[in-house]
Backbone as a chain_set.jsonl record, in Angstrom:
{"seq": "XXXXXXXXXXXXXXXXXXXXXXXXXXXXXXXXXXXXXXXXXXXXXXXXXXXXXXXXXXXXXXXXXXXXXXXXXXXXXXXXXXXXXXXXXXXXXXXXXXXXXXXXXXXXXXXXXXXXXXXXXXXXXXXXXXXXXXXXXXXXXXXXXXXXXXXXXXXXXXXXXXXXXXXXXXXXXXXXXXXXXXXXXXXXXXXXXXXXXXXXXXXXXX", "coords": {"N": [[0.852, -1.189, 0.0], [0.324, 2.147, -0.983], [2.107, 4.593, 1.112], [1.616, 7.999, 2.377], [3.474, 10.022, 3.416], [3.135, 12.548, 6.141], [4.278, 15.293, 7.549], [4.494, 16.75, 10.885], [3.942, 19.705, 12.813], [5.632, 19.891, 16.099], [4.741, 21.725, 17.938], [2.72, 20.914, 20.062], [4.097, 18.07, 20.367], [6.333, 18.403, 20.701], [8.457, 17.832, 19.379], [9.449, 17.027, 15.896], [7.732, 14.914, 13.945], [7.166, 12.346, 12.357], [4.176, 10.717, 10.39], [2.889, 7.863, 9.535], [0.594, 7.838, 7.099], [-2.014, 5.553, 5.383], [-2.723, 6.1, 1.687], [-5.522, 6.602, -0.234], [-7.539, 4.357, -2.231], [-7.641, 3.549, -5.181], [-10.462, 4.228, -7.537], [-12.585, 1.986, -8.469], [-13.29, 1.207, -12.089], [-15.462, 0.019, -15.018], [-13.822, -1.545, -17.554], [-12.34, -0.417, -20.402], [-13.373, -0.508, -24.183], [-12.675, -3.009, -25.496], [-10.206, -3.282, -28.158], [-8.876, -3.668, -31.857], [-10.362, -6.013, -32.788], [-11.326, -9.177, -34.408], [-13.114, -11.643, -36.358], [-12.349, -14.766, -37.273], [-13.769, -17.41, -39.067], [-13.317, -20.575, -39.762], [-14.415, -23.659, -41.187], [-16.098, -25.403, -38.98], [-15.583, -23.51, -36.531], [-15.32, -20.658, -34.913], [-12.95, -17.62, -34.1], [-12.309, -15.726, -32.608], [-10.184, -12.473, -31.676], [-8.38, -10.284, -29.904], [-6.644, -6.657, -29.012], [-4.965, -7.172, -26.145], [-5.86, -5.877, -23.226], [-3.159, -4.022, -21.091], [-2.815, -4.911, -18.159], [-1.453, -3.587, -16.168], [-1.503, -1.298, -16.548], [-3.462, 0.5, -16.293], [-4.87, 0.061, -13.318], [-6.93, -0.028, -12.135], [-9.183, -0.234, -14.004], [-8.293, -2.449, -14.813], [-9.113, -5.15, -17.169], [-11.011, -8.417, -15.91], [-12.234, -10.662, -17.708], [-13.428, -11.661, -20.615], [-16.585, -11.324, -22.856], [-18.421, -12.757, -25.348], [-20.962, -12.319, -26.901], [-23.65, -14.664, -29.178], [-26.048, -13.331, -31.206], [-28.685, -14.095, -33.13], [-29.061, -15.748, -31.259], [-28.79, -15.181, -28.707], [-26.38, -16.611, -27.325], [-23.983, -16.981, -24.699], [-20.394, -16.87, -24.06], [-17.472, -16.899, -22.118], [-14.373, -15.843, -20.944], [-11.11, -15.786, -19.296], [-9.53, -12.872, -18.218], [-5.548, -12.46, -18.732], [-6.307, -13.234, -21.462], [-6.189, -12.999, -24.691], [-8.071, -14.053, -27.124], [-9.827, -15.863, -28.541], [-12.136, -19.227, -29.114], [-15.044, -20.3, -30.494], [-17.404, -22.823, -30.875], [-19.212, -24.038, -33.396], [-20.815, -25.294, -33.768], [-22.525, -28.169, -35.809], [-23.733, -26.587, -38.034], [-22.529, -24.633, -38.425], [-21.323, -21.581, -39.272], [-23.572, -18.96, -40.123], [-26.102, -17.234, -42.141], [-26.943, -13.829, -41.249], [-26.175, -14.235, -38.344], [-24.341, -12.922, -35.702], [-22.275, -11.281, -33.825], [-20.61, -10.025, -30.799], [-18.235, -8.323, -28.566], [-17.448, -7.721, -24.955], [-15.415, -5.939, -22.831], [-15.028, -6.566, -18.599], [-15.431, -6.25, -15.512], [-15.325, -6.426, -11.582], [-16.62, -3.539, -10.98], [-18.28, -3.418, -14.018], [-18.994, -3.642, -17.418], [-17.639, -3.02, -20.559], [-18.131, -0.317, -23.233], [-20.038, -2.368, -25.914], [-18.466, -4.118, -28.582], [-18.712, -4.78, -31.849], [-18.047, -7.52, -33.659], [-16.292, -7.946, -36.499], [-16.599, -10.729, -39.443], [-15.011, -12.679, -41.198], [-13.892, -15.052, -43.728], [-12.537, -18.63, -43.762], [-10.865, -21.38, -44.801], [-12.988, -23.828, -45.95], [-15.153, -22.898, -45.566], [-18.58, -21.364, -46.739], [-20.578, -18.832, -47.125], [-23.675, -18.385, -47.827], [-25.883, -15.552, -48.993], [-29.666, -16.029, -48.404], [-32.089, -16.001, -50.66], [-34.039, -13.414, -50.907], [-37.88, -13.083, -49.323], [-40.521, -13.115, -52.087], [-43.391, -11.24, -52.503], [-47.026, -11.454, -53.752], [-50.038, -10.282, -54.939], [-53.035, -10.267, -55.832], [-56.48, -10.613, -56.761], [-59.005, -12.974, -56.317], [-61.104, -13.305, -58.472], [-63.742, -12.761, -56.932], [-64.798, -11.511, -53.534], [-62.407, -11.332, -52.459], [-59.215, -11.163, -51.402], [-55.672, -12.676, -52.811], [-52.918, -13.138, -50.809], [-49.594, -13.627, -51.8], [-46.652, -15.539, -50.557], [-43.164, -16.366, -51.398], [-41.117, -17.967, -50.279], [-38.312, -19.931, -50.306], [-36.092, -20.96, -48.682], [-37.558, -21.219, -46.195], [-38.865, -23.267, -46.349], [-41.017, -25.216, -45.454], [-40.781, -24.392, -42.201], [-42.377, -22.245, -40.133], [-42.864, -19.001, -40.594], [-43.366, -15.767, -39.639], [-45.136, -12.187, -40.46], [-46.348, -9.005, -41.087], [-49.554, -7.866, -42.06], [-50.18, -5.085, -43.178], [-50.544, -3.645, -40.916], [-51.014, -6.305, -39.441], [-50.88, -9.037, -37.764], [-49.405, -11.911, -38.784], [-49.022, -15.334, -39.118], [-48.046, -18.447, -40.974], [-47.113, -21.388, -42.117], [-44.43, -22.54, -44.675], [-45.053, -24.247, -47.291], [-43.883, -26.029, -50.128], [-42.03, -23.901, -50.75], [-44.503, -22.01, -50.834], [-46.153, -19.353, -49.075], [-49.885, -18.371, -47.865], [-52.133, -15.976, -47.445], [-55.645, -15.222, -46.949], [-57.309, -12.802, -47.864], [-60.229, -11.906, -47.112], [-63.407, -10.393, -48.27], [-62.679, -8.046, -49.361], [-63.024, -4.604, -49.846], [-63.862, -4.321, -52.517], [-62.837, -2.017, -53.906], [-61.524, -0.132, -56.809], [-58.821, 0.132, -56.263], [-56.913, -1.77, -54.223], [-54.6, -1.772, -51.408], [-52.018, -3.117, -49.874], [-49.144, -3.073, -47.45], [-46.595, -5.068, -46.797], [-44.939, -6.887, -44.437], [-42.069, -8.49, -44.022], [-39.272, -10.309, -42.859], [-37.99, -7.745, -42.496], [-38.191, -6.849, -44.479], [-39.881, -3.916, -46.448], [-42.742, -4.462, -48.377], [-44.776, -2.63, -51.029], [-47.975, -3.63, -52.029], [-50.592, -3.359, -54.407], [-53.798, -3.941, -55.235], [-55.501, -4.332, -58.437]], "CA": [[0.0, 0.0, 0.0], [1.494, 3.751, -0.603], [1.746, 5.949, 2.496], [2.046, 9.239, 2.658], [4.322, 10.475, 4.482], [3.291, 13.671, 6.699], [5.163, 16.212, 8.775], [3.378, 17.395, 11.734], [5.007, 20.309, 13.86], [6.004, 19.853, 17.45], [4.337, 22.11, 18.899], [2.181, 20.58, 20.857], [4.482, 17.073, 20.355], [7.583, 18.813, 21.452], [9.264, 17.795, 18.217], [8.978, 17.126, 14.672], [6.993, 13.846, 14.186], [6.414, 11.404, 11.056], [3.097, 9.895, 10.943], [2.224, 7.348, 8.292], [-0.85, 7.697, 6.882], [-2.673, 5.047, 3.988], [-3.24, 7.209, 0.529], [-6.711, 6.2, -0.665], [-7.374, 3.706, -3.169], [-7.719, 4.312, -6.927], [-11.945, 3.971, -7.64], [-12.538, 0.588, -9.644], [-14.052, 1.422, -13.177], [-15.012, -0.37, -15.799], [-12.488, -1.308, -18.701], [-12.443, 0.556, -21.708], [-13.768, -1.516, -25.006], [-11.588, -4.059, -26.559], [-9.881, -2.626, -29.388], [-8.278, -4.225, -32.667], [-11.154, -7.426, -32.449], [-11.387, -9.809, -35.336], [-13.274, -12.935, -36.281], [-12.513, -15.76, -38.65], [-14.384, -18.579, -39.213], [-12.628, -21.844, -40.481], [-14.898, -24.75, -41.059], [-17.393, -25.17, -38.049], [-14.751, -22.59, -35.582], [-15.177, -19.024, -34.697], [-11.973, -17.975, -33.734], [-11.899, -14.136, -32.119], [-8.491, -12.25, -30.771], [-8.496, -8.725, -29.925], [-5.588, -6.295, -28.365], [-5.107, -7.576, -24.609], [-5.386, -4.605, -22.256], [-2.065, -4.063, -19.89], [-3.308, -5.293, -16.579], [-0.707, -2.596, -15.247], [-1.213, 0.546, -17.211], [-4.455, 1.286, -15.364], [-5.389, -1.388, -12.671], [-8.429, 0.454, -11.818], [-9.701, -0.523, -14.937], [-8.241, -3.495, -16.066], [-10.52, -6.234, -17.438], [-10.633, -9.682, -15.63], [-12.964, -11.57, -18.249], [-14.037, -11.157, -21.933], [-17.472, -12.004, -23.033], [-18.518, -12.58, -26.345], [-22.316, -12.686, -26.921], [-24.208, -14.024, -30.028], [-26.909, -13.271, -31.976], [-29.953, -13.638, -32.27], [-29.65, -16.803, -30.297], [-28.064, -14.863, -27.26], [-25.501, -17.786, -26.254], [-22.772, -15.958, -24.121], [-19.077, -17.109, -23.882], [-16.73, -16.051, -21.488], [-12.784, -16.618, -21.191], [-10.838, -15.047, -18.171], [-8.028, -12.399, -18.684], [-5.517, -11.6, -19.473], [-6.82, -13.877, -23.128], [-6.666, -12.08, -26.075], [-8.464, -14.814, -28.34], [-11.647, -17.315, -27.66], [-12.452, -20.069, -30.103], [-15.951, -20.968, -30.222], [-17.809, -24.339, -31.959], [-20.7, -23.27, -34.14], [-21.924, -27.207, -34.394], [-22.78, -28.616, -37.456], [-24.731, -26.213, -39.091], [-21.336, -23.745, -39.004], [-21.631, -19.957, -39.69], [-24.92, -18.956, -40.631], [-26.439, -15.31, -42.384], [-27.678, -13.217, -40.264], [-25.366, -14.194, -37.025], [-23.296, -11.841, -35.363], [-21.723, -11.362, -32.213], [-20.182, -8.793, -30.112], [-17.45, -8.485, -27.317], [-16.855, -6.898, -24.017], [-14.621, -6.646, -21.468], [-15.991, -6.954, -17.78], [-14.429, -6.245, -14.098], [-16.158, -5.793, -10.82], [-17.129, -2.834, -11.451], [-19.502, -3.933, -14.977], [-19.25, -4.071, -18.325], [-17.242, -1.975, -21.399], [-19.207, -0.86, -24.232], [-19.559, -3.629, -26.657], [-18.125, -4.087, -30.007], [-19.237, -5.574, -33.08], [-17.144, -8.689, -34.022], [-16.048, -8.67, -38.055], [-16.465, -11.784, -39.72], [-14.263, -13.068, -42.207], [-13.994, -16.592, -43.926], [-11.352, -19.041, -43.978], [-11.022, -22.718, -45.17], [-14.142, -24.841, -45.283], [-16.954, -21.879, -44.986], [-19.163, -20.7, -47.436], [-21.4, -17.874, -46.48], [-24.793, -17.977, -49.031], [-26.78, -15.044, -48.417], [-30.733, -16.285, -48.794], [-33.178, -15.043, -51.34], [-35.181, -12.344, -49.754], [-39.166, -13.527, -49.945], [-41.284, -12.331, -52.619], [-44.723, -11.409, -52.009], [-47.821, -11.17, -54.769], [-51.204, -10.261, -53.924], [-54.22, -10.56, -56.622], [-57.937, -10.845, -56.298], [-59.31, -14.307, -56.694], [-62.25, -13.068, -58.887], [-64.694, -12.906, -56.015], [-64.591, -10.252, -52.69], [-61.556, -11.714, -51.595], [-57.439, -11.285, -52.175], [-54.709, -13.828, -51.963], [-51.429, -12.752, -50.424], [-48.91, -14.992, -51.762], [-45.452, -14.997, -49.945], [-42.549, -17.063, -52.086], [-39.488, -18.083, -49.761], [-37.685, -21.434, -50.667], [-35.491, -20.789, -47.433], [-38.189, -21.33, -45.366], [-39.449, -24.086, -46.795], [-41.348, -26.104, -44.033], [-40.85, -23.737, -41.686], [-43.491, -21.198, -39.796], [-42.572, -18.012, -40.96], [-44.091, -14.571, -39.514], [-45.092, -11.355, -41.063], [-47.431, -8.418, -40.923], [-50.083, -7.465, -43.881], [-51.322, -3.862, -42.856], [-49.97, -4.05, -39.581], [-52.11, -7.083, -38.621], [-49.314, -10.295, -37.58], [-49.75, -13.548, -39.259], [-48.036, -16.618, -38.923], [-48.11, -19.417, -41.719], [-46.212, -22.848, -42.571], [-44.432, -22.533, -46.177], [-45.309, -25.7, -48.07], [-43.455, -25.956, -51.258], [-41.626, -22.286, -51.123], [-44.925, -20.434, -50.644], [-47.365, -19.477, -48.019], [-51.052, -17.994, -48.696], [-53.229, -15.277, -46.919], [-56.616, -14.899, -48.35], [-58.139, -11.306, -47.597], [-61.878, -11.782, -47.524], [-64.368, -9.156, -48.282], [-62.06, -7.04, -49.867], [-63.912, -3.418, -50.279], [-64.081, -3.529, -53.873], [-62.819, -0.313, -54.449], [-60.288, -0.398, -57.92], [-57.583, -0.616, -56.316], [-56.941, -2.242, -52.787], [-53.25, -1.533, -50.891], [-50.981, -3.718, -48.894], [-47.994, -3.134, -46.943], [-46.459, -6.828, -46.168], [-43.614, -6.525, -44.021], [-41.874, -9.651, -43.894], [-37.552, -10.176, -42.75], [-37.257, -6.589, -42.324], [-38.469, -5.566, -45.909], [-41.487, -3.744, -46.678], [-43.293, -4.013, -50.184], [-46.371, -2.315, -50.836], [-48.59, -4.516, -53.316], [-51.809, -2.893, -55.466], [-54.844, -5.147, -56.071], [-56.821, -3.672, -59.13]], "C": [[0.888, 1.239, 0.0], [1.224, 4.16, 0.478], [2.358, 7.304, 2.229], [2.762, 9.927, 3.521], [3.796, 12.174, 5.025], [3.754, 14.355, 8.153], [4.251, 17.126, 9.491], [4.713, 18.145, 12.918], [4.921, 20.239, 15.038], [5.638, 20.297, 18.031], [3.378, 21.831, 20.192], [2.981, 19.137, 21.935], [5.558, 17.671, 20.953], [8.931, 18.954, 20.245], [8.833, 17.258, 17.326], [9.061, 15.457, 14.687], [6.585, 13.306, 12.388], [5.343, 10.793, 11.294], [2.664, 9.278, 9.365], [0.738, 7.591, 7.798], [-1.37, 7.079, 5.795], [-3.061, 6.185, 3.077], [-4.191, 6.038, 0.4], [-7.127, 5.554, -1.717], [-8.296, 3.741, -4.299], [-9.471, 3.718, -7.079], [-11.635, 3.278, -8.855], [-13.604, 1.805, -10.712], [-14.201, 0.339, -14.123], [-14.464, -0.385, -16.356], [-13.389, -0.504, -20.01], [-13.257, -0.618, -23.465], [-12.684, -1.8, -25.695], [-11.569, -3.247, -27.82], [-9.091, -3.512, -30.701], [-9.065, -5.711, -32.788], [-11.193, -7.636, -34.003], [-12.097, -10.852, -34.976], [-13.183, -13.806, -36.848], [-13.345, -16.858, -38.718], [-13.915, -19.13, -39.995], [-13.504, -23.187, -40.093], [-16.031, -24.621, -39.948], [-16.722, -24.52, -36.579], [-15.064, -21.506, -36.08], [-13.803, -18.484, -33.953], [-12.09, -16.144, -33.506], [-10.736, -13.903, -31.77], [-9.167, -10.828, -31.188], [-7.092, -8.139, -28.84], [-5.595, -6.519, -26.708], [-4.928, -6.058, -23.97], [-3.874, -5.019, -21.381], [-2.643, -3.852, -18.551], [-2.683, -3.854, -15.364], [-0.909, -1.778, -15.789], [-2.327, 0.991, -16.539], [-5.138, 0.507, -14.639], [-6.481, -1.113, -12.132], [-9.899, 0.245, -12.438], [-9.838, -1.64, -15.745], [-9.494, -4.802, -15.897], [-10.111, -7.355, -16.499], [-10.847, -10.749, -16.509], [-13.072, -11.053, -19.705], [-15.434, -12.009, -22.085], [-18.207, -11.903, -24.599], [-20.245, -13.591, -26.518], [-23.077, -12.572, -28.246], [-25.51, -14.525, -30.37], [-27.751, -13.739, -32.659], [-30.013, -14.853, -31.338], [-29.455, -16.452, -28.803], [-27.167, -15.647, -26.354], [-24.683, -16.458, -26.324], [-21.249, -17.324, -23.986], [-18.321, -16.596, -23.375], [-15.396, -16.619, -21.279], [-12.334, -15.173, -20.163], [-9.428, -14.394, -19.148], [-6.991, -12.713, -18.059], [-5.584, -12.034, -21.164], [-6.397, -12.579, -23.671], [-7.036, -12.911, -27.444], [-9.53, -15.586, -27.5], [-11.718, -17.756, -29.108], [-13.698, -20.594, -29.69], [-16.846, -22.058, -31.521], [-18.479, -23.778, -31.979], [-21.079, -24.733, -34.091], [-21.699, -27.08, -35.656], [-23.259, -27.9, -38.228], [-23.63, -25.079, -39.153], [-21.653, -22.045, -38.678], [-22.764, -19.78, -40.594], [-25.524, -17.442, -41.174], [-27.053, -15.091, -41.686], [-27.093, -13.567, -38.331], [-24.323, -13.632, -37.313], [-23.034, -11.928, -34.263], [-20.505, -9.86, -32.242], [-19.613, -9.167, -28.677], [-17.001, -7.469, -26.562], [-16.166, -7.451, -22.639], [-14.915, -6.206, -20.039], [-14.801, -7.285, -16.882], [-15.659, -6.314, -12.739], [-16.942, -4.726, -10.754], [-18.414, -2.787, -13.13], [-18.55, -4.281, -15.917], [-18.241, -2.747, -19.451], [-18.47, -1.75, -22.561], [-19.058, -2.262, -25.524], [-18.787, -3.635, -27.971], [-17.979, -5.41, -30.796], [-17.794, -6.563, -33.648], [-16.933, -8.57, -35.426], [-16.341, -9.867, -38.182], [-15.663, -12.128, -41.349], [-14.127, -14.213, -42.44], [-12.374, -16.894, -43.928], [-11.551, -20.371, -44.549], [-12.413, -23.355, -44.949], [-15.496, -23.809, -45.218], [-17.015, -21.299, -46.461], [-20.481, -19.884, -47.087], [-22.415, -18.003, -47.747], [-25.816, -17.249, -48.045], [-28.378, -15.131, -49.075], [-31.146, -15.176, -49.802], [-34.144, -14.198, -50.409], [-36.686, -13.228, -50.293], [-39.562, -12.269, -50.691], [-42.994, -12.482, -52.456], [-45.564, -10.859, -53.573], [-48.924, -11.1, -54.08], [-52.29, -10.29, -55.526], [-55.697, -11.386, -56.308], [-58.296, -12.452, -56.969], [-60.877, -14.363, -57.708], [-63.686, -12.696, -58.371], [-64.682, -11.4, -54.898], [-63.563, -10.748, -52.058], [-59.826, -11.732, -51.86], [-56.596, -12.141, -51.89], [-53.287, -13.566, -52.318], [-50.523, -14.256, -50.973], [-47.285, -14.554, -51.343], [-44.653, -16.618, -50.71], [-41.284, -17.157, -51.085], [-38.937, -19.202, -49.649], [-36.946, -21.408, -49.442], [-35.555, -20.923, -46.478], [-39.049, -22.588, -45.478], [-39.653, -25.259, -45.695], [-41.162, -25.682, -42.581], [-42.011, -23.177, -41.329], [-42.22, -19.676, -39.971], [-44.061, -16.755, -39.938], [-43.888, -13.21, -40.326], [-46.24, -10.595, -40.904], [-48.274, -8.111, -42.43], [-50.38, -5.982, -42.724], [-51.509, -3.681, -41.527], [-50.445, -4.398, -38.719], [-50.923, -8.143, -38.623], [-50.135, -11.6, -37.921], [-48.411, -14.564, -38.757], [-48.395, -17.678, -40.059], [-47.175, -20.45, -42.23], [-45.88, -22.557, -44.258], [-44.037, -23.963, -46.465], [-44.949, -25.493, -49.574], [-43.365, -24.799, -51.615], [-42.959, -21.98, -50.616], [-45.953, -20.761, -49.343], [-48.604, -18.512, -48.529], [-51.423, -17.275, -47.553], [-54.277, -14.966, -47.591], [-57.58, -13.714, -47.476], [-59.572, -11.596, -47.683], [-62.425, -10.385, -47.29], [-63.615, -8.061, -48.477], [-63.002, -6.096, -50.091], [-64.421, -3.216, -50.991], [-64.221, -2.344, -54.555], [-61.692, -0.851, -55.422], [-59.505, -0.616, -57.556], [-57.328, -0.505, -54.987], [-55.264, -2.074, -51.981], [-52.957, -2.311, -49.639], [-49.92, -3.806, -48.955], [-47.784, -4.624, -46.623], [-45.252, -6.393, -46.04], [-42.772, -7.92, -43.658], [-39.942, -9.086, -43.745], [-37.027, -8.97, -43.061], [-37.618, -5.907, -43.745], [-39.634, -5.698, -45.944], [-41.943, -3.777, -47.809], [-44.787, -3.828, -49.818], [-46.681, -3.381, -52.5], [-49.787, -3.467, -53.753], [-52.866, -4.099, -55.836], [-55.62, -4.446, -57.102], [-58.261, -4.376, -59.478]], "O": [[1.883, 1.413, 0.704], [0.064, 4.119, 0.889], [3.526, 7.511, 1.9], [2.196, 10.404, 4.506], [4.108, 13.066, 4.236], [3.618, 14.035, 9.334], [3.494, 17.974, 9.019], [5.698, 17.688, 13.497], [3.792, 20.619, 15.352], [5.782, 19.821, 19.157], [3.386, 22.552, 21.19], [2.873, 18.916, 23.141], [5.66, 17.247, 22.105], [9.893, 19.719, 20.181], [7.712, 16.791, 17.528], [9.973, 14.79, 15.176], [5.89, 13.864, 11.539], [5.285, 10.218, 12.381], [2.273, 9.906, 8.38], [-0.179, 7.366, 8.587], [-1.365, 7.865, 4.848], [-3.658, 7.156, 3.542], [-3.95, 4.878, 0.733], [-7.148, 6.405, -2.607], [-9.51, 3.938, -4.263], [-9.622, 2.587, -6.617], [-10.921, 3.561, -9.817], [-14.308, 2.755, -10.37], [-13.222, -0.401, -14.223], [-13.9, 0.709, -16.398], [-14.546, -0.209, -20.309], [-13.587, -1.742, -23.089], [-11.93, -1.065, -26.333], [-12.513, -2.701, -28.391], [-8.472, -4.381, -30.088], [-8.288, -6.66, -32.893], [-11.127, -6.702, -34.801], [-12.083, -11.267, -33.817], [-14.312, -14.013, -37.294], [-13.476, -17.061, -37.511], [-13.848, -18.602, -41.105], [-13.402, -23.735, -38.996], [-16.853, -23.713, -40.072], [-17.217, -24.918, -35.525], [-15.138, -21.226, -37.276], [-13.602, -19.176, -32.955], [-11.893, -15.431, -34.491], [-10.018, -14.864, -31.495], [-9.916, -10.4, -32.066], [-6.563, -8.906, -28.036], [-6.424, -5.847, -26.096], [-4.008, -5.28, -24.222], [-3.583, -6.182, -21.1], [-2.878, -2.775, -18.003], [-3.153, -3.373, -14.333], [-0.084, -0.963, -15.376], [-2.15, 2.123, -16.088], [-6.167, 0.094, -15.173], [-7.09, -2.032, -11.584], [-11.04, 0.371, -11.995], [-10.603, -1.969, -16.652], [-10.294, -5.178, -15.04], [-8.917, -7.38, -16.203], [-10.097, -11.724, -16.459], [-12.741, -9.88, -19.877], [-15.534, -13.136, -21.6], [-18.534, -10.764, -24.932], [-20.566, -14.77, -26.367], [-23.35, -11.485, -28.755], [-26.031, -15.6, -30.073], [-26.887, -14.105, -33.455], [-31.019, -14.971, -30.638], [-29.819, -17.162, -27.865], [-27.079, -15.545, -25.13], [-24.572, -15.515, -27.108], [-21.418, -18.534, -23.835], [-18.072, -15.519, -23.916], [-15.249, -17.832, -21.422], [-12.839, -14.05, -20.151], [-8.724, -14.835, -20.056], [-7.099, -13.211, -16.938], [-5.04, -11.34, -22.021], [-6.31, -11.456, -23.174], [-6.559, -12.658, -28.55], [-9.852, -15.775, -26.327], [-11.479, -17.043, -30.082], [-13.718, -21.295, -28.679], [-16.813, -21.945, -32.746], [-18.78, -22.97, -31.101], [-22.076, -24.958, -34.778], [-21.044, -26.324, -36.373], [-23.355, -28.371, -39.361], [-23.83, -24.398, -40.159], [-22.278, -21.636, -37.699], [-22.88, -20.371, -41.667], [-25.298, -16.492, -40.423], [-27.861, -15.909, -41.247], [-27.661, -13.116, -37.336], [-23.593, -13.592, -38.303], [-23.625, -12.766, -33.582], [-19.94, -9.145, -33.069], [-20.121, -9.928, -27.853], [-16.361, -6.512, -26.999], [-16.19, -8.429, -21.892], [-15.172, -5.009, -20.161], [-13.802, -7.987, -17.041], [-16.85, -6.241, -13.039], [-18.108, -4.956, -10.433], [-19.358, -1.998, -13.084], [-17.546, -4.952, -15.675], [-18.209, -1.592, -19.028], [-19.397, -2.519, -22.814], [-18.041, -2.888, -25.819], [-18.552, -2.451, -28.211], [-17.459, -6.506, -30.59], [-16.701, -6.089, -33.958], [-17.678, -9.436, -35.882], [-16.44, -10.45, -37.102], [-16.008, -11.653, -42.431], [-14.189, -14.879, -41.406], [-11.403, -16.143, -44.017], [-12.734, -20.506, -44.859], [-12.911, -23.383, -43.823], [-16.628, -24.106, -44.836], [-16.091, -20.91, -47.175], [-21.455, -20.556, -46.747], [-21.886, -17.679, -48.81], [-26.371, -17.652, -47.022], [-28.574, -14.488, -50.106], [-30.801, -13.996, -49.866], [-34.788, -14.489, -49.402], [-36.721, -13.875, -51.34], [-39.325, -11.086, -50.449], [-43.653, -13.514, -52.329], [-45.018, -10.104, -54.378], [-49.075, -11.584, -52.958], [-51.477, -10.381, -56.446], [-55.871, -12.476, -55.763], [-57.809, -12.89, -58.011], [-61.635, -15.332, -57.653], [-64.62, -12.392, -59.114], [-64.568, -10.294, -55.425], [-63.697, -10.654, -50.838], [-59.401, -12.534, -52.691], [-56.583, -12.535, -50.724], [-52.655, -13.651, -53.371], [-50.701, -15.44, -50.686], [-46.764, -13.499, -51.704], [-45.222, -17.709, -50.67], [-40.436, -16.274, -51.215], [-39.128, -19.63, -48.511], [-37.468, -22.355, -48.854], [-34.64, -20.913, -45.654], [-39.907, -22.824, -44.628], [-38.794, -25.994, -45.209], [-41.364, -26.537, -41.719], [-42.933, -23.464, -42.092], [-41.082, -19.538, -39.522], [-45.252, -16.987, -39.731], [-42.792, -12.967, -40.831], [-47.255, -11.221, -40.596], [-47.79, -8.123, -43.562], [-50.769, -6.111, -41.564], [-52.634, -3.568, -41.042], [-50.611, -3.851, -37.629], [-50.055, -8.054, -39.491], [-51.158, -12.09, -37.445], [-47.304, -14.422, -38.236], [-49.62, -17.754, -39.959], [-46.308, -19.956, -42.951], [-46.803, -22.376, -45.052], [-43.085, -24.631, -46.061], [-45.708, -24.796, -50.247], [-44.103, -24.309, -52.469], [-42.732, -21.466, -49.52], [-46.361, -21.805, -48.835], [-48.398, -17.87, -49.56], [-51.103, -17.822, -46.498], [-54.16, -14.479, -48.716], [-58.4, -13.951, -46.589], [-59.98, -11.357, -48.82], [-62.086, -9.526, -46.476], [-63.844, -7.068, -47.786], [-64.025, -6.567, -50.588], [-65.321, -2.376, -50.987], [-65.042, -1.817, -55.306], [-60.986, -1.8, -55.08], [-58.908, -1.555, -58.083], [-57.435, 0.59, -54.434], [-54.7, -2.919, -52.678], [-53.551, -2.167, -48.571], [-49.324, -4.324, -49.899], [-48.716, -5.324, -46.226], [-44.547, -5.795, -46.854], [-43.193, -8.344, -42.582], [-39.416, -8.074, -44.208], [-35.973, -8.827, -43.682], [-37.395, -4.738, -44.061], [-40.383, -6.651, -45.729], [-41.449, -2.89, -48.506], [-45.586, -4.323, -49.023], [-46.013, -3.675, -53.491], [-49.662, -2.471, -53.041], [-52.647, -5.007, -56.638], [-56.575, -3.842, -56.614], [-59.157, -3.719, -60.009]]}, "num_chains": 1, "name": "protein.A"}
């Protein structure tokens, strides 16, 4: 522990007097966010490394842990410092579109902010990014319209999506799935928003 050394005058003591006294200790903070992070993926491995903090350049701060949390499934991974790499198994199904992950570093004090993981390929991985769905909508001759949603990707799946910002849910059976509008208004021309995996298309029924 430092001490401070202070000089207290005699006057009361008679003579000049050292008295140790503890200096006060440095307020924990969180660490700062990992800097220089990478991720490769080789085959069915995720393989992160990022610049190790110096445990000694600010011990008030330094990290103990890293945690690397992903997407959208929310599994967490954690590896004690002073690491500067984590290898994690994806299983069998590998690197997948639309997963991501993000790492921070984490003391008593909490949490750094996070940061977004790169991904980069290596041996053995092929990244195919899906067909987006396509949606059609046309009147069935009658008072009624039929949404048709096309996504081979999903095929046998339950898929969700809004028409007109009402929430469906439907099973796609051979690529497509069906909504059938009854009692359409019969005004010339009928409008739906269908918001499906983040994209919106407006359709027209005439």
């Amino acid at each position: 522990m430092r001490m401070l050394r202070v000089l207290i005058s005699g006057l009361l003591l008679g003579a000049l007097t050292t008295i140790a006294v503890p200096a006060l200790a440095d307020t924990l903070t969180a660490p700062a966010a990992p800097t220089g992070v990478e991720g490769t993926v080789a085959h069915s491995t995720l393989t992160i490394t990022w610049q190790a903090l110096d445990p000694t350049a600010s011990a008030a701060s330094a990290p103990n842990a890293y945690t690397v949390t992903e997407e959208p499934s929310g599994t967490i991974t954690t590896i004690q410092a002073p690491a500067s790499s984590m290898s994690i198994d994806l299983g069998t199904a590998g690197y997948t579109w639309g997963t991501s992950f993000s790492l921070v570093a984490t003391n008593e004090a909490g949490a750094s902010p996070a940061v977004a993981v790169p991904i980069s390929t290596g041996p053995g991985v092929v990244i195919v990014q899906p067909t987006p769905p396509t949606v059609t909508a046309a009147n069935n001759g009658g008072r009624a319209d039929v949404i048709t949603i096309r996504d081979p990707a999903a095929d046998g799946t339950t898929i969700a999506f809004t028409i007109n910002g009402r929430s469906y849910r439907r099973v796609v059976q051979n690529d497509v799935a069906t909504v059938v509008i009854k009692d359409a208004n019969g005004a010339k021309r009928t409008r739906y928003v269908v918001k499906i995996d983040h994209v919106v298309q407006v359709l027209h029924v005439r």
